[in-house]
N, C-alpha and C positions, 0 to 999 in steps of 0.2 A: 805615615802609615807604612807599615812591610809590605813590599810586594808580597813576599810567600805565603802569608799568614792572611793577610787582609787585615790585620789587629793594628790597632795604634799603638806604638813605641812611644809610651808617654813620660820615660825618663831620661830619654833623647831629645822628647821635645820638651822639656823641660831646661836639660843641658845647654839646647840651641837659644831658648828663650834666656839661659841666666844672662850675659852682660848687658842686653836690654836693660832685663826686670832689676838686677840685681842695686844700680843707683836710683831706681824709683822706689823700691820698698827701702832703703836705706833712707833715702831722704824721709817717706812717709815719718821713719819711728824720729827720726833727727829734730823732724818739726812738733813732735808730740812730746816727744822724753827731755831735750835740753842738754842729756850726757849722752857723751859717745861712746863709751863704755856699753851703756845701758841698749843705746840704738844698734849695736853693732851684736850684743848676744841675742838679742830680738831677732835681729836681720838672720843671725844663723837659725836660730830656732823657727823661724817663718818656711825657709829653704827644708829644712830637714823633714818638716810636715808637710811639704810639697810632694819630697822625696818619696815619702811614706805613701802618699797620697795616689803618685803617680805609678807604685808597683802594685795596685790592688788592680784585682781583676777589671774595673769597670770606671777607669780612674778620671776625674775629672778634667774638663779640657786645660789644657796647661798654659795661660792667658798673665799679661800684667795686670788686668783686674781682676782676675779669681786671686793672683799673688795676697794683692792688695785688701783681699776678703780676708785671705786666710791671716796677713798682718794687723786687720782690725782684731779679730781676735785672740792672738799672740798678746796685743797690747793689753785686751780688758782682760787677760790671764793676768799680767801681771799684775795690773793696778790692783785687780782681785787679792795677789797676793800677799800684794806691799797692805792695804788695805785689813786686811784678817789678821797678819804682823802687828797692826797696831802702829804702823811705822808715817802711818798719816794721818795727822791731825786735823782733821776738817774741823772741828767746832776751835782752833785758836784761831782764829782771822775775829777780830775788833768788830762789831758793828760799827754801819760807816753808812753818812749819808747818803742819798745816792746821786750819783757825779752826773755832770751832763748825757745828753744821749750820745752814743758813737760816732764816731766825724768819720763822715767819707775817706777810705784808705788812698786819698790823693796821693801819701808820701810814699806809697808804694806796700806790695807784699815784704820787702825785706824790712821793714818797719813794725809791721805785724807780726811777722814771724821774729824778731828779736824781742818785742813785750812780750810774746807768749814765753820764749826761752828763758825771762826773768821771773814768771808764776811759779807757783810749785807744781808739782806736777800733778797732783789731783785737779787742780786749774784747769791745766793744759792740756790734761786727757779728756775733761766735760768738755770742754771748749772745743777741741779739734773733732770728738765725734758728732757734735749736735752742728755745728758750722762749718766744718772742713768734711767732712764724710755726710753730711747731711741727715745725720742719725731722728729721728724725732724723741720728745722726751722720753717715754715707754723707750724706746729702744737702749737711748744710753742708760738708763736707770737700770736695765739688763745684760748689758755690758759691765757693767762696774759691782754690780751686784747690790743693788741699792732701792731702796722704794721709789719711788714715781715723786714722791714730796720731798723726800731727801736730795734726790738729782736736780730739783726743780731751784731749791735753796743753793743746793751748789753751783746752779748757773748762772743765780743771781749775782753769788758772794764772788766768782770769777769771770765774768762781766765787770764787777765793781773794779776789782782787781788789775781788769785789764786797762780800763779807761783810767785808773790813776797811773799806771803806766804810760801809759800811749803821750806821744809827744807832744806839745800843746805848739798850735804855727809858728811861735815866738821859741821854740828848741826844745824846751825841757818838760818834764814832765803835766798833768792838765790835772 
């Protein structure tokens, strides 16, 4: 806050907050997207709408969880766009039985976080909002721009996806 003014300097506090925030939203897209290419134009695009954010008259408190708001929908922008592109094919995945239920992430998160970095990324966008951001189905269905029934099949078919990934105790895939 300015002494002179009494007004919050919310592009300073922004400033002070980036080396913090700036490896937390980075990893955030890192774990959703799989390219770094892809995580690192996010990452600028997250910061710049912060930026913008923070010179409005009445600007939002300037936090690594508001970041982290504004990186969730950074993300279903894009999916949104890749998506209207036509550049993702959600109906080519095979129907596939369905695999056992999910085994306790005993091997750890970096386990997890590598089968997700092998899905596509429509996968790995359902998956990390509805389980990693705690999104409910409604919500990610509105993120991604999608019906409530279509998000619901997509969580299935990326669930399926993940457990044929996921390591079986004996190394290789289950």
């Amino acid at each position: 806050m300015s002494v002179e003014s009494g007004h919050r300097d919310a592009p300073r506090e922004l400033l002070e907050l980036y080396d913090e925030a700036l490896p937390v939203v980075y990893g955030y897209f890192t774990r959703r997207c799989g390219d770094r290419a892809t995580a690192e134009d996010l990452t600028s695009d997250t910061f710049l709408a912060a930026m913008d954010a923070a010179r409005k008259p009445a600007p939002p408190p300037m936090t690594v969880p508001w970041l982290i708001g504004v990186a969730r929908h950074k993300l279903a922008d894009h999916y949104r766009r890749r998506h209207a592109r036509g550049s993702v094919a959600l109906g080519a995945q095979p129907p596939a039985a369905d695999p056992p239920a999910p085994r306790a992430t005993a091997q750890g998160p970096n386990v997890a976080d590598a089968v997700l970095a092998q899905l596509p990324e429509h996968h790995r966008t359902v998956l990390a909002l509805r389980y990693l951001d705690d999104c409910t189905v409604g919500e990610c269905a509105e993120l991604i721009g999608r019906t409530v029934h279509a998000t619901e099949t997509l969580l299935v078919r990326a669930r399926r996806a993940f457990r044929s990934h996921y390591p079986s105790p004996e190394g290789g895939p289950s």
